[in-house]
C-alpha positions as CSV (number, residue, x, y, z in Angstrom):
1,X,0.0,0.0,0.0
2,X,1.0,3.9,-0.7
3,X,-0.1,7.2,0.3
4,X,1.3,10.1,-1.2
5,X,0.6,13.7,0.2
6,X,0.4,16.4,-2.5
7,X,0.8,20.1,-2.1
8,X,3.1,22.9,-1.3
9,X,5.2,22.9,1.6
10,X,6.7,26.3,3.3
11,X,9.6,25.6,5.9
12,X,9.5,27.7,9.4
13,X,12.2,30.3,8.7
14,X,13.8,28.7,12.1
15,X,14.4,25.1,9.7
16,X,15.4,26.8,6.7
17,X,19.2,26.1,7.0
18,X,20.9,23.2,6.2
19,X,21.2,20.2,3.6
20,X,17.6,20.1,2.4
21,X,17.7,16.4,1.6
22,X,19.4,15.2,4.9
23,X,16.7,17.4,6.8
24,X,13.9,15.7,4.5
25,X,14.8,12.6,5.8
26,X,15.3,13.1,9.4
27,X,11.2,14.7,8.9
28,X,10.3,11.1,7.5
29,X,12.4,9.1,10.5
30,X,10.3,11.3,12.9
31,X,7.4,10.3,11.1
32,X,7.7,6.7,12.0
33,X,8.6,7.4,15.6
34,X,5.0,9.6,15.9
35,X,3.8,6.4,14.1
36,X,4.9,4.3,16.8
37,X,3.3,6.6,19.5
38,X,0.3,6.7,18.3
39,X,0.5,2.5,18.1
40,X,-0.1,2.4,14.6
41,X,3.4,0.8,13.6
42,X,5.0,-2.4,13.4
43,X,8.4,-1.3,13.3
44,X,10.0,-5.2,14.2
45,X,8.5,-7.0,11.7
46,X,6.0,-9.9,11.3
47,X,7.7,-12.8,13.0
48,X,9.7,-13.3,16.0
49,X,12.7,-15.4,15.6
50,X,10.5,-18.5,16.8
51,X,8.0,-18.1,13.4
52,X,5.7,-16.6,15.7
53,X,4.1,-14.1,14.1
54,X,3.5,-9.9,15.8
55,X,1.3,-7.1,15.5
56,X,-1.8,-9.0,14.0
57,X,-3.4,-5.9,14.3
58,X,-5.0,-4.2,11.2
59,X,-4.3,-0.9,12.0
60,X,-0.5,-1.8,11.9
61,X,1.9,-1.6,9.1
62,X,5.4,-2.4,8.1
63,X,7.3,0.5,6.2
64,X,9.1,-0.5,3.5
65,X,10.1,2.5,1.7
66,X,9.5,6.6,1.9
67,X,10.7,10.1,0.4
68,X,8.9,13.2,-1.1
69,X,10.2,16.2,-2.6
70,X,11.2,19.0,-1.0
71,X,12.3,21.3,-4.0
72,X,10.8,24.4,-2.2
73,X,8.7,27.2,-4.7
74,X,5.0,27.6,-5.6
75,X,4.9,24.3,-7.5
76,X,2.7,21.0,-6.6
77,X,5.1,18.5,-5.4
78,X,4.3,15.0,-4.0
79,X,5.8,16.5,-0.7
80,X,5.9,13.1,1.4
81,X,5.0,9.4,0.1
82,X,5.3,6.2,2.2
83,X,4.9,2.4,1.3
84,X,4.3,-0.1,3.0
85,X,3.5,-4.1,3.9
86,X,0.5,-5.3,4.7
87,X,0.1,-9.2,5.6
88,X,-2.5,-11.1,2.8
89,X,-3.5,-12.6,5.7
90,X,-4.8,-10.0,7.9
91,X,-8.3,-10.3,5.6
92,X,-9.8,-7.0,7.1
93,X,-12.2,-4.4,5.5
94,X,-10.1,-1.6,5.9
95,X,-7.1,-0.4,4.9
96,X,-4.4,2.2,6.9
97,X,-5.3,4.7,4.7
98,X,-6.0,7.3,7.8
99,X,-3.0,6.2,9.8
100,X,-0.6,6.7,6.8
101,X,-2.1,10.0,5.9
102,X,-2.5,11.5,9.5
103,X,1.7,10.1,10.1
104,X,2.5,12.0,6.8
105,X,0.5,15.5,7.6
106,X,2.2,15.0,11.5
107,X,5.2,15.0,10.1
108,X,5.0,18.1,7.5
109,X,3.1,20.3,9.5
110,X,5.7,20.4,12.5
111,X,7.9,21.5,9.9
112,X,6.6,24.1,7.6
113,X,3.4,25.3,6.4
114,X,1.4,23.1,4.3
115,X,-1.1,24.0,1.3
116,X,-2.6,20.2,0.9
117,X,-4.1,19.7,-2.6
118,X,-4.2,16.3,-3.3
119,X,-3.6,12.2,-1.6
120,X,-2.8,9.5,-3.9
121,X,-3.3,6.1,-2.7
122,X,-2.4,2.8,-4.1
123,X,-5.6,0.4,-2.4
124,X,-4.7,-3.4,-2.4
125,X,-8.3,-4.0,-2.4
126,X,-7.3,-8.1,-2.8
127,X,-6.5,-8.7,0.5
128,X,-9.3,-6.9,2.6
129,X,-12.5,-8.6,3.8
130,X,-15.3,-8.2,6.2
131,X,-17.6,-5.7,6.6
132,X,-16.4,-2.0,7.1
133,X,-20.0,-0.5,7.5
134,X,-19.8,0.6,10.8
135,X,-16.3,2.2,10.5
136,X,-17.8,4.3,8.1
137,X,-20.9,5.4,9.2
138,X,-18.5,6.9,12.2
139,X,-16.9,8.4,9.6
140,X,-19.6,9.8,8.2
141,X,-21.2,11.1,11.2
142,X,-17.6,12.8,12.6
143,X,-17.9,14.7,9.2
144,X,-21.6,16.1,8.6
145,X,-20.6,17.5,11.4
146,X,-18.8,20.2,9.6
147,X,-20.7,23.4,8.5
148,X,-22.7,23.2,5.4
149,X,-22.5,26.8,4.6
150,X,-19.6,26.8,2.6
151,X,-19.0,23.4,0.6
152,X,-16.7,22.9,-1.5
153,X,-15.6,20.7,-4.5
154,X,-13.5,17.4,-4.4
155,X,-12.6,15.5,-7.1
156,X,-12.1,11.6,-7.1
157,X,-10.6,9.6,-9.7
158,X,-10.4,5.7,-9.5
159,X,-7.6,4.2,-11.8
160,X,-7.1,0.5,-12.0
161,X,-6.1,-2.3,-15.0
162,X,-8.8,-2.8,-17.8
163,X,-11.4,-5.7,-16.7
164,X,-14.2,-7.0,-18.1
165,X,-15.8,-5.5,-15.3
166,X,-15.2,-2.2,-16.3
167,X,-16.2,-2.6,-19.5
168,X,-19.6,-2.5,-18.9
169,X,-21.4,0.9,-20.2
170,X,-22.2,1.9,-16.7
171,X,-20.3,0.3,-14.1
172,X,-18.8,3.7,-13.2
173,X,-22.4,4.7,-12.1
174,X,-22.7,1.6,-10.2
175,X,-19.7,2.6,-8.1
176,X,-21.1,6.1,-7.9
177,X,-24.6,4.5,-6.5
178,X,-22.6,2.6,-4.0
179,X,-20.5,5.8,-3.1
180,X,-23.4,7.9,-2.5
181,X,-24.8,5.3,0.0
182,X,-21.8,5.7,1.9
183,X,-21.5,9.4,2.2
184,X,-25.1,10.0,3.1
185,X,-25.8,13.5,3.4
186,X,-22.1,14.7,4.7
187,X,-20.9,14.6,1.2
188,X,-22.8,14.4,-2.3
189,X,-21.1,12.9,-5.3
190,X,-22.1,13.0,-9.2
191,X,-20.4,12.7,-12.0
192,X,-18.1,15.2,-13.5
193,X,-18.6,17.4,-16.6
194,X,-16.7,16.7,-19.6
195,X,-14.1,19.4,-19.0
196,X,-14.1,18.4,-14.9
197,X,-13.3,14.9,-16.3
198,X,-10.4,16.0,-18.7
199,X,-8.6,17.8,-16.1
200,X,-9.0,14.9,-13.8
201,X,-7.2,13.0,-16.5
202,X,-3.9,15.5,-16.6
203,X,-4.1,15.9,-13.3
204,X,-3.9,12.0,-11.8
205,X,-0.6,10.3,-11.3
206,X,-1.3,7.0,-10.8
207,X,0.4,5.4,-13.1
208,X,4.0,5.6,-11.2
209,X,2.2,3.5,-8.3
210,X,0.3,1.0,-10.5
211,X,1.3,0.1,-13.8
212,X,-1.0,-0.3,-16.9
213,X,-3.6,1.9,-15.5
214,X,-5.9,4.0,-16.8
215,X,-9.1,6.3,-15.1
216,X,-11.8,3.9,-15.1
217,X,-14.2,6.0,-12.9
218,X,-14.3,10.3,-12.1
219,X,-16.8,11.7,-9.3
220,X,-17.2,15.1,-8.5
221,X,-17.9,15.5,-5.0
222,X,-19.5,18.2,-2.9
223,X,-17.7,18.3,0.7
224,X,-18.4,19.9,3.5
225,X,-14.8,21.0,4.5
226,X,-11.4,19.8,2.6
227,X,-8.4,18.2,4.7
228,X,-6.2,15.5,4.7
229,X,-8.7,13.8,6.9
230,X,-11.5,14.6,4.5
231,X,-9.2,13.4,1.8
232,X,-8.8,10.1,3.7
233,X,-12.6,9.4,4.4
234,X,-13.7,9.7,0.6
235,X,-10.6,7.3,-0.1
236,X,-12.2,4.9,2.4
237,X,-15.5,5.3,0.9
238,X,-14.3,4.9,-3.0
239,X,-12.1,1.8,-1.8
240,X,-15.2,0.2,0.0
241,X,-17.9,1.0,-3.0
242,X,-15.6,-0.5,-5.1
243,X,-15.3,-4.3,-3.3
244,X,-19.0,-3.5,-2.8
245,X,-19.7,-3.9,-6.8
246,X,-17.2,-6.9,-7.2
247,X,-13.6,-5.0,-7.4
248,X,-11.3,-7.0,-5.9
249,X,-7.9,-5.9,-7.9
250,X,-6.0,-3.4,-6.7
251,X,-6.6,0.7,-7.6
252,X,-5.1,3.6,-7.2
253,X,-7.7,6.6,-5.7
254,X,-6.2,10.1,-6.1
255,X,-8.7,12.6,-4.2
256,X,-7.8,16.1,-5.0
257,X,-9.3,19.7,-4.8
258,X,-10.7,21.1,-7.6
259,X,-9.5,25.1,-6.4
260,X,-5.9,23.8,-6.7
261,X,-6.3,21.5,-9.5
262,X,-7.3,24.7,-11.6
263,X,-5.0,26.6,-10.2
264,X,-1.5,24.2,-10.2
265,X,-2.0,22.4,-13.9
């Protein structure tokens, strides 16, 4: 699995000196020790020397490799991007997409000031099971929460391999149907306009985490409020509609602001 953290990032004058690159990395090394407080990490492994195996706990994950660029100026930049291991075996509905993303957003906003516009996720949907339901509707209910007076637009695009599943004139509005039922009335979701969907399409980057990908499903999406956290719900809720319609092959979900997708192309 891998979440990647979009946006601009503007270092505290205070941090500003010293070898950029070194400093990036000492950030990321921090970020697994806030992982790690926060109980979220399995930083020993999966087995004990005795086979036995550890941390059979789906919230937990094994980091396998990290980085982000911290080139500095007005640009977009995937600013920090982690993978990491999940056991097949684990066989739960959900996914550490809001661990990884709240470790990430730690991480950068201790050090600078961050302009988020976009999380990129790579969803192994094959090994998750169960019924995430009730996780969501939390989810859901932590968000409506949030004032309705001023909304504003989210963009989701689903990339995966072509299936026969996909082939189907409208299976795309069969995932949206499925989407809507999960956001209730804290979030509604349509499909794009043309020119919404063509942006989506320059805009995505999925294909450096999943090979021989292409967009296979665009929602416009009418939010309450837009932050990481948000960003990390709707990826829930697109990963879950998907295995709810018969996806079980692994896609990449890029959630992104619409403001700073027209304003950053």
């Amino acid at each position: 699995m891998t979440v990647g953290a979009h946006g601009i990032l503007n270092r505290h004058p205070w941090l500003e000196s010293g070898d950029a690159e070194e400093f990036r990395e000492q950030v990321m090394d921090l970020a697994l020790v806030r992982a790690e407080a926060y109980g979220w990490h399995a930083p020993y492994g999966w087995r004990t020397p005795q086979g036995k195996k550890l941390f059979h706990v789906p919230e937990r994950w094994l980091e396998c490799d990290k980085g982000g660029d911290w080139a500095g100026g007005d640009e977009v930049r995937e600013l920090a991007w982690m993978r990491a291991d999940i056991p097949e075996d684990v066989r739960h509905p959900r996914l550490p997409v809001l661990p990884m993303t709240r470790m990430l957003f730690d991480a950068l906003g201790r050090v600078g000031d961050v302009a988020f516009t976009a999380l990129c996720t790579y969803l192994p949907l094959q090994i998750t099971a169960g019924d995430a339901s009730e996780d969501l509707d939390d989810m859901r209910e932590w968000f409506s929460l949030a004032s309705p007076s001023a909304p504003v637009d989210v963009h989701v695009t689903v990339s995966a391999a072509p299936t026969a599943a996909w082939d189907a004139p409208k299976e795309a509005a069969r995932v949206l149907t499925a989407v809507r039922e999960r956001l209730g009335t804290a979030a509604e979701a349509r499909m794009p306009s043309r020119s919404d969907a063509a942006r989506l399409v320059r805009r995505g980057t999925s294909g450096e985490l999943l090979q021989g990908t292409r967009p296979m499903a665009q929602f416009a999406i009418r939010a309450r409020e837009w932050s990481p956290e948000v960003a990390a719900w709707l990826t829930e809720t697109a990963g879950d509609a998907l295995r709810a319609t018969g996806h079980a092959s692994p896609a990449v979900v890029t959630v992104s602001s619409a403001s700073s997708s027209a304003s950053h192309q």
